[in-house]
C-alpha positions in Angstrom: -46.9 50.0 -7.7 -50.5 49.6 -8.0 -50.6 46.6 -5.4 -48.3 48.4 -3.4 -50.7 51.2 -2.3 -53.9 49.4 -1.2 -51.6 47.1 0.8 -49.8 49.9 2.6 -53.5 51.7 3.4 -54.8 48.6 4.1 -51.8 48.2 6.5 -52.2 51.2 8.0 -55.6 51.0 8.5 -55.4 47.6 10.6 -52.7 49.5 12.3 -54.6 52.5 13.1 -57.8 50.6 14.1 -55.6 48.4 16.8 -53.9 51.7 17.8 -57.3 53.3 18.3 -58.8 50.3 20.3 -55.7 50.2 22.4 -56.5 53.8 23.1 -60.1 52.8 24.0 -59.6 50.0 26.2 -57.8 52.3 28.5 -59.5 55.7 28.0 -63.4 54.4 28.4 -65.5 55.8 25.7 -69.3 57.0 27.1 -70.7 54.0 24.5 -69.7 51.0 23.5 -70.4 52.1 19.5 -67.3 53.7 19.7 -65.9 50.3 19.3 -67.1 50.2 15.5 -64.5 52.8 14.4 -61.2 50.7 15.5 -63.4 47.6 14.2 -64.0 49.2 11.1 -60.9 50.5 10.2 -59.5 46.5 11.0 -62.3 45.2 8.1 -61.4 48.2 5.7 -57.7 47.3 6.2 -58.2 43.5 5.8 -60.5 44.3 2.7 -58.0 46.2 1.3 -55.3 44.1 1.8 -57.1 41.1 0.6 -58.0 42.9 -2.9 -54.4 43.8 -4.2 -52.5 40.3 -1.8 -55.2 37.8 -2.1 -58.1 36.8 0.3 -56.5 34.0 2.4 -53.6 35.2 4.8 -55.4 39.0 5.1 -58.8 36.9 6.4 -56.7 34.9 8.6 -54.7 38.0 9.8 -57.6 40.0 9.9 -59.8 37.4 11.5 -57.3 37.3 14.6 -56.7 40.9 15.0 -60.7 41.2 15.3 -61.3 38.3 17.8 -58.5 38.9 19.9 -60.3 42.9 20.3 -63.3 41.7 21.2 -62.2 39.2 23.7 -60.3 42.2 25.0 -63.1 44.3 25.2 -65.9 41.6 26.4 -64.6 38.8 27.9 -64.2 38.8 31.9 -60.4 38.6 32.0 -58.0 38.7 34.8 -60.2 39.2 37.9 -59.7 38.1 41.1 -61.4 37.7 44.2 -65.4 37.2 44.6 -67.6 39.4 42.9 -69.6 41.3 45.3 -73.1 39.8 46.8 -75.8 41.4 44.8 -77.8 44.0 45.8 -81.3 42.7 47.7 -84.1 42.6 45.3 -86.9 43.8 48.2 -90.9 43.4 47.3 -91.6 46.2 45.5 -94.8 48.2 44.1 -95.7 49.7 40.6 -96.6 53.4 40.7 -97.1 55.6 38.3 -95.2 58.9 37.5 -97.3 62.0 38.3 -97.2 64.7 36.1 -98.4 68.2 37.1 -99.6 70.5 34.3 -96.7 72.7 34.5 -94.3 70.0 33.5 -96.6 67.9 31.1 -94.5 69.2 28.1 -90.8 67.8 30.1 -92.2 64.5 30.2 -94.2 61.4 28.8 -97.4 60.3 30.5 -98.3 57.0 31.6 -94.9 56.1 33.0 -94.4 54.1 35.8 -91.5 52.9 38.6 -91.3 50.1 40.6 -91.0 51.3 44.6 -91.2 50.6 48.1 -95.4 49.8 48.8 -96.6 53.1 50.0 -94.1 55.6 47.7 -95.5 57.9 45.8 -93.3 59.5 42.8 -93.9 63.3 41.2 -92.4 65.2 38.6 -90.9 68.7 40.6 -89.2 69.9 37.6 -88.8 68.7 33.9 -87.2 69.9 30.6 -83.9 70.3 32.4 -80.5 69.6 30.4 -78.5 67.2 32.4 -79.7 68.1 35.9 -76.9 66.5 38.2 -76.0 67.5 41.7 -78.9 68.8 44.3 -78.1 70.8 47.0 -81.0 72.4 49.5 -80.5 76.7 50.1 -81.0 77.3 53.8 -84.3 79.3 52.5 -85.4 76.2 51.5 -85.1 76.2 47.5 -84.0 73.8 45.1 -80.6 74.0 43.1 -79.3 71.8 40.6 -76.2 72.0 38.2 -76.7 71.6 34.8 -73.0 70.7 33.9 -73.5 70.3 30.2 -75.7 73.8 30.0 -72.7 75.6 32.3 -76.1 76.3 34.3 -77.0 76.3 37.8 -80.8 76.6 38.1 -83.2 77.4 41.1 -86.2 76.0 41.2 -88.5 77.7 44.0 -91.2 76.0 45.6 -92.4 79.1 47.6 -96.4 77.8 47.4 -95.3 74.5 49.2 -97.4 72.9 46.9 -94.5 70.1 45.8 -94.4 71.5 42.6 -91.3 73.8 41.3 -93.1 77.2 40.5 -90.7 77.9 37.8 -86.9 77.3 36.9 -84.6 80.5 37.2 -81.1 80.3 35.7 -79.0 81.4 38.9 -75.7 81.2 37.1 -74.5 80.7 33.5 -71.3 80.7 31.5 -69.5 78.4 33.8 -66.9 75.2 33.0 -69.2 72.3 33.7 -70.2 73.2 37.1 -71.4 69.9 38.6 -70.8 70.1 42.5 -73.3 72.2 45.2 -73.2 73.1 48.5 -74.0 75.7 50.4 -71.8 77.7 53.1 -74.1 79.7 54.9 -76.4 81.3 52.5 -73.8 81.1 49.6 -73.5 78.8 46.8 -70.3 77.1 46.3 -70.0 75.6 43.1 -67.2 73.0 41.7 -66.3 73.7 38.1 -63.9 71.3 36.2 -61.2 73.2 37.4 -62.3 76.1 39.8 -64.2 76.0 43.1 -66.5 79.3 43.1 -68.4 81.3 45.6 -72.0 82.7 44.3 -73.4 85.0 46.8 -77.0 86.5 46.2 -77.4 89.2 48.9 -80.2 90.6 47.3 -82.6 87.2 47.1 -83.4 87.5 43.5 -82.3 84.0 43.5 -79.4 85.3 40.7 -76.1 85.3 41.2 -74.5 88.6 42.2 -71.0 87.7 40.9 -68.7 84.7 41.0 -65.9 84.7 43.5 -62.9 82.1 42.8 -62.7 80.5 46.0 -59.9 78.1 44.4 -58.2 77.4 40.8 -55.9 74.1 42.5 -58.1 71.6 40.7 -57.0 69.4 37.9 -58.6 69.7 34.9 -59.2 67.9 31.8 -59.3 63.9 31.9 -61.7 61.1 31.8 -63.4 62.1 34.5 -64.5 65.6 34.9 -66.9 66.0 37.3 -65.9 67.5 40.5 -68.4 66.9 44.0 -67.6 69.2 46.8 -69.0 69.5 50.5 -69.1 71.5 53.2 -67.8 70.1 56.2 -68.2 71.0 59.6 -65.3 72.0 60.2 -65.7 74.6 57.7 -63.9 73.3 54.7 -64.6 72.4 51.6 -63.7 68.5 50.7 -63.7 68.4 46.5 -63.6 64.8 44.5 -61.2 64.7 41.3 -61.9 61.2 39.6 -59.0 59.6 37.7 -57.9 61.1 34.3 -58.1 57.6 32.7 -59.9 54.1 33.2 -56.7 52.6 35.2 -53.3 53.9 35.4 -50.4 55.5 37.9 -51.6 58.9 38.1 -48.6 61.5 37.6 -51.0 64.2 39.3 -51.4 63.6 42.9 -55.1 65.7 42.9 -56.3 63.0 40.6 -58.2 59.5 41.9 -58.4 61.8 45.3 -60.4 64.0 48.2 -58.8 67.1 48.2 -59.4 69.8 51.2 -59.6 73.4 50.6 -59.6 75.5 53.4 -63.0 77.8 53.9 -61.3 80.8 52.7 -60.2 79.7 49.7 -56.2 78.9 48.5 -54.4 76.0 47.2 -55.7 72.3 48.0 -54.0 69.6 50.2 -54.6 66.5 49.7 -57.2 64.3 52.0 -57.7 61.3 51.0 -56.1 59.4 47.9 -56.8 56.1 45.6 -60.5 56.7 44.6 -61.0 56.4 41.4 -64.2 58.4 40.6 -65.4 59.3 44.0 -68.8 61.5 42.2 -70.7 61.3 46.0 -70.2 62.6 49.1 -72.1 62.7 52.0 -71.6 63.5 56.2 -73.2 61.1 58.6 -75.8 62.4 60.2 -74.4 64.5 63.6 -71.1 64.1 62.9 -67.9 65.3 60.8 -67.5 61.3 59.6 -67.1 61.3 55.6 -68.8 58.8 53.7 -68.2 58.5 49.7 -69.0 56.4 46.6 -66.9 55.2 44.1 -66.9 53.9 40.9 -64.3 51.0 39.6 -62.1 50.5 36.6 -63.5 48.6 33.3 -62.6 46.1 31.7 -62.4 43.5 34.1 -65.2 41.9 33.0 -68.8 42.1 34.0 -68.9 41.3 37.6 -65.2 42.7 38.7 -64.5 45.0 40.9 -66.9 45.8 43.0 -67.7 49.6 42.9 -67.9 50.7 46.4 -68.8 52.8 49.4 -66.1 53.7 51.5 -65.9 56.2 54.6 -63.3 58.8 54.2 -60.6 59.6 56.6 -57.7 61.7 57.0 -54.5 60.7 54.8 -56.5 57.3 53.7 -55.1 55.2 51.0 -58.3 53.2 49.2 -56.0 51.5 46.5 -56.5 52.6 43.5 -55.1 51.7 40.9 -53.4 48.8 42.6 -56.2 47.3 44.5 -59.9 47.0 44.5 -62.9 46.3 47.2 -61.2 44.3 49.8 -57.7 44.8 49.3 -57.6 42.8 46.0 -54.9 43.2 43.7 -55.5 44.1 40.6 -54.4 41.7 37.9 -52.2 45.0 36.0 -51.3 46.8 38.7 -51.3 45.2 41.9 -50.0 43.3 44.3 -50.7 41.7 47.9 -47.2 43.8 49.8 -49.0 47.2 47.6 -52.3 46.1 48.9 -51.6 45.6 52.4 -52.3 49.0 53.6 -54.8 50.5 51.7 -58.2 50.6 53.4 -61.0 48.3 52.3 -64.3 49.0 50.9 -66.9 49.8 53.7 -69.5 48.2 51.2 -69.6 46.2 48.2 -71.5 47.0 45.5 -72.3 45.1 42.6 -69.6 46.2 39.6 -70.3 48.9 36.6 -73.8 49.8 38.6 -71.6 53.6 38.9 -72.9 54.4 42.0 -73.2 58.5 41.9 -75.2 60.6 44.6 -75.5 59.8 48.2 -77.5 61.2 51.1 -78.0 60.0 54.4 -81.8 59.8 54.9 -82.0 61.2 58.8 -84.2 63.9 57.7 -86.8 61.9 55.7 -90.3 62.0 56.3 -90.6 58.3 55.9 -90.7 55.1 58.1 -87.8 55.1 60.2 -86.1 52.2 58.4 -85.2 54.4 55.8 -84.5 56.9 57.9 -81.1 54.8 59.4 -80.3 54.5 55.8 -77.5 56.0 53.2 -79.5 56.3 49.8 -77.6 55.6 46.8 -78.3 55.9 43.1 -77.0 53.7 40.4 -76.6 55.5 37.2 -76.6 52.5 35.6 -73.5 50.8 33.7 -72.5 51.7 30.0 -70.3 48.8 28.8 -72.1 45.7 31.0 -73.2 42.5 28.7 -76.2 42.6 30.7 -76.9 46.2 31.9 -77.3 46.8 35.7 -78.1 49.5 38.1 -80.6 52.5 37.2 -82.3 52.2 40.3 -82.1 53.8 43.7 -81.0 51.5 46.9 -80.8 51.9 50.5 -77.7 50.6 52.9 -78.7 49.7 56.4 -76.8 51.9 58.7 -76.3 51.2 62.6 -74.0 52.7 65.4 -72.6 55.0 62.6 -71.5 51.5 60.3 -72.9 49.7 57.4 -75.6 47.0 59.2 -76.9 44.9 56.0 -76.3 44.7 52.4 -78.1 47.3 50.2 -81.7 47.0 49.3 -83.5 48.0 46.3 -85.9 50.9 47.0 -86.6 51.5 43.2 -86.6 50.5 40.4 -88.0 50.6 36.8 -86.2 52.9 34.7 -84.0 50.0 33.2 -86.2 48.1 30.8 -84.7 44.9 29.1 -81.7 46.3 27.4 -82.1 49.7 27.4 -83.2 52.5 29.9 -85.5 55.2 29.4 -84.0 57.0 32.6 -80.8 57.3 35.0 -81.0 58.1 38.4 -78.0 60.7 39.4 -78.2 62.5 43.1 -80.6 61.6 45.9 -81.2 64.9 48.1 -83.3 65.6 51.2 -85.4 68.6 51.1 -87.1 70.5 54.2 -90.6 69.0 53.9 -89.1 65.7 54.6 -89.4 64.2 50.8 -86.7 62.8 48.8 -86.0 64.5 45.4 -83.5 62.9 42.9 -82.4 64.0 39.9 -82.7 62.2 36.1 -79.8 63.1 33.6 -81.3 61.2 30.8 -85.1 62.5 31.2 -84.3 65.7 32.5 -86.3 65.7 35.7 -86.5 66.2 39.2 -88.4 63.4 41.1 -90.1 64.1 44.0 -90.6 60.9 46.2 -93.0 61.1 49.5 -93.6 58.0 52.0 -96.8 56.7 54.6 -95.6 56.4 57.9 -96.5 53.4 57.5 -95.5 52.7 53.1 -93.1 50.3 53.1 
C-alpha cells in the first residue's frame, strides 16, 4: 500500500500532463511557458514513479513521453508545399522615436525604429491598455478599442498640432470591443459577441447610449476578436476567427466573413474558411474586399504561409483543409477537398500574424506607397526564431497584388524578444499614417518627404 499510492499519482500525473499537452497542441496557448505545466506534471509523475518502482523503466518511460512532446510541439512536422518567399528586406534608416511632453510618462526615451529614409516616427498617444483597431470619425478624430479595458477611447487632435490633446473614454463596460468603423457619423463597434451602434449627437465625443445593432456572433473560442467594416453597399462585413488552432468547425459563423445588413438582424454568411481573418480593408474606389489571415500552428516554423486574400461573395479559402495555394493540409486535407477553394492572393511568411490592413491611397507620402496595402505583423508567439513585428507594404497594380511585400519598418523585434507589436495601420486626414502598439501602449504617428524613401 505504501508503493501503491505514489505510483498511482505518479501515474496520473504523466497522464494528466500528456492530456494537458494534447489539449495545448490543438488549443494554442498565448506563450510557449505554458508548455512547462504538462512538462512538469510528466517529471513529477516520472519522479514519483521512479521513487516507490525503481529509477530505470520510469526514466525510460518518462524520457519518451517527454521527447516525443517536444518533437510535437517544435519540430517542423508534416508540411507540405514551399514555404512562402520571404518578405523583401528594403534599405532602411534608423530614426528615433519622438516623444512630446504630454506623453513622456507612456513611454521610454531614446528609442529608435528602423524605416523607409525620409520617415519620421511620433508618439500621438501613450499609456493606452491594449490599443487595437483605429478607425478615423468623419470629424476627423482618432478612435481606438481598448479590448482588454472594454474601452473605446477618442483621442482629439483639434490643434492639428500631431499630438493627441488628451484621451477621452468614449465608451466603457463593453465585452472586448475590438472592431471600428464608422457609418456616417456613428460608431459601430464589434464586441465578442454583439455588433453595437454608438451615436454621439451631442459631440461631447461620449457615447449617448449603445444600440445592439446585432447579437448573431459567436462567442467564446480561441480567437475572440471580431473586425468589422462598413461597406459600400451599406453593410457591415464582421470577421469571427476559428474557435481552435485547426479543426471542423461545428459553427458555420466561425473561420468566416459574415454580413449583417445596415439595419441590424441576424448574420448570413459571406465568405467561409479563414481562419483568423483580424484585417479588413476596401480597395481604394471600389466595393472589392481585401483581408488578412493568420494560419494554423504547429506545422513547423515556416508552414503555412499566413496570407492576404481578397474576399468575394460565397468564397471558400480552405480552411481547415487547405492552406496558401490550395495545399492540403497533412491532418485535414486533401487535393479533391482542395480543388475548389480559392488561393491566397499573397503569401506571407508563416506565424508573422499579419493583423491590420489599410490601403495607403490617402497617404501623404511618395506615390509608391501610395499604390500600396500596408500590413502589420504582430509578430509570432511560438516561432524558434521569432519573426514579424514590423510593418510591410504589398505592391498593388490594376486593383492586384504587383510584387512581393517590402519591409517599410522595422525595429521593435530585437534578438529574441520585442520591446513592441505593431497591431493596425490607419490613414488619418492630414495624410500621415498612425499605427497602433498593443505591447507599448502607443499610437505612432508616421509622416513621409515627398521625396523620403
Amino acid at each position: 500500500m505504501t508503493r501503491a499510492l505514489p505510483t498511482f499519482s505518479g501515474l496520473f500525473a504523466i497522464a494528466f500532463g500528456c492530456a494537458l499537452a494534447l489539449l495545448l497542441r490543438f488549443v494554442p496557448p498565448p506563450t510557449n511557458w505554458y508548455w512547462s505545466v504538462p512538462l512538469g506534471l510528466v517529471l513529477f509523475g516520472v519522479w514519483m514513479v521512479a521513487r516507490s518502482r525503481g529509477w530505470l523503466p520510469a526514466l525510460a518511460g518518462g524520457a519518451a513521453i517527454v521527447a516525443a512532446g517536444l518533437l510535437l510541439q517544435f519540430w517542423p512536422h508534416g508540411g507540405r508545399g514551399e514555404a512562402p518567399r520571404p518578405t523583401v528586406r528594403s534599405e532602411l534608416a534608423t530614426v528615433p522615436v519622438q516623444v512630446p511632453p504630454a506623453w513622456r510618462g507612456g513611454f521610454p526615451a531614446g528609442r529608435t525604429l528602423d524605416a523607409v529614409p525620409g520617415w519620421q516616427f511620433a508618439v500621438f498617444a501613450a499609456g493606452l491598455t491594449g490599443p487595437r483597431m483605429l478607425a478615423f470619425s468623419p470629424a476627423g478624430d482618432l478612435y481606438v478599442s481598448l479590448p482588454g479595458a472594454g474601452k473605446v477611447a477618442v483621442l482629439p487632435d483639434r490643434d492639428h498640432d500631431g499630438v493627441a490633446d488628451r484621451r477621452i473614454d468614449f465608451a466603457t463596460g463593453l465585452d472586448r470591443p475590438h472592431g471600428l468603423c464608422f457609418a456616417g457619423s456613428d460608431l459601430v463597434v464589434a464586441e465578442n459577441g454583439r455588433l453595437l451602434r454608438l451615436p454621439d449627437r451631442d459631440g461631447d465625443l461620449r457615447a449617448d447610449r449603445v444600440e445592439v445593432l446585432s447579437t448573431d456572433l459567436p462567442t467564446g473560442g480561441g480567437h475572440w476578436t471580431r473586425s468589422v467594416i462598413a461597406g459600400r453597399d451599406g453593410n457591415f462585413y464582421v470577421s469571427a476567427g476559428s474557435s481552435c488552432n485547426v479543426c471542423v468547425e461545428e459553427d458555420p459563423r466561425r473561420a468566416a466573413i459574415l454580413k449583417i445588413p445596415a439595419a441590424g438582424g441576424r448574420a448570413t454568411l459571406f465568405a467561409r474558411g479563414l481562419r483568423n481573418s483580424v484585417g479588413l480593408a476596401l480597395a481604394p474606389g471600389s466595393d472589392e474586399l481585401w483581408a488578412s489571415d493568420n494560419g494554423r500552428d504547429l506545422l513547423g516554423d515556416d508552414l503555412p504561409p499566413d496570407e492576404i486574400n481578397h474576399i468575394v461573395a460565397g468564397g471558400d479559402y480552405g480552411w481547415p483543409y487547405c492552406y496558401g495555394a490550395g495545399i492540403p493540409d497533412p491532418e485535414l486535407g486533401s487535393r479533391q477537398r482542395c480543388a475548389s477553394t480559392i488561393p491566397a492572393a499573397v503569401e506571407l511568411p508563416a506565424h508573422s500574424a499579419p493583423l491590420g490592413i489599410v490601403f495607403g491611397a490617402e497617404l501623404a507620402f511618395p506615390e509608391r506607397f501610395r499604390k500600396m496595402l500596408l500590413v502589420a505583423y504582430h509578430g509570432s508567439w511560438n516561432r524558434s526564431v521569432p519573426t514579424g513585428y514590423k510593418l510591410v507594404g504589398i505592391p498593388f497594380a490594376s486593383g492586384r497584388p504587383a510584387g512581393p511585400p517590402r519591409d517599410l519598418v522595422r525595429g521593435w523585434l530585437q534578438g529574441a524578444s520585442a520591446w513592441g507589436r505593431p497591431v493596425d495601420p490607419a490613414v488619418g486626414p492630414d495624410g500621415a499614417l498612425y499605427l497602433s502598439d498593443d505591447r507599448t501602449g502607443v499610437i505612432y504617428r508616421i509622416t513621409a518627404t515627398r521625396k523620403g524613401g
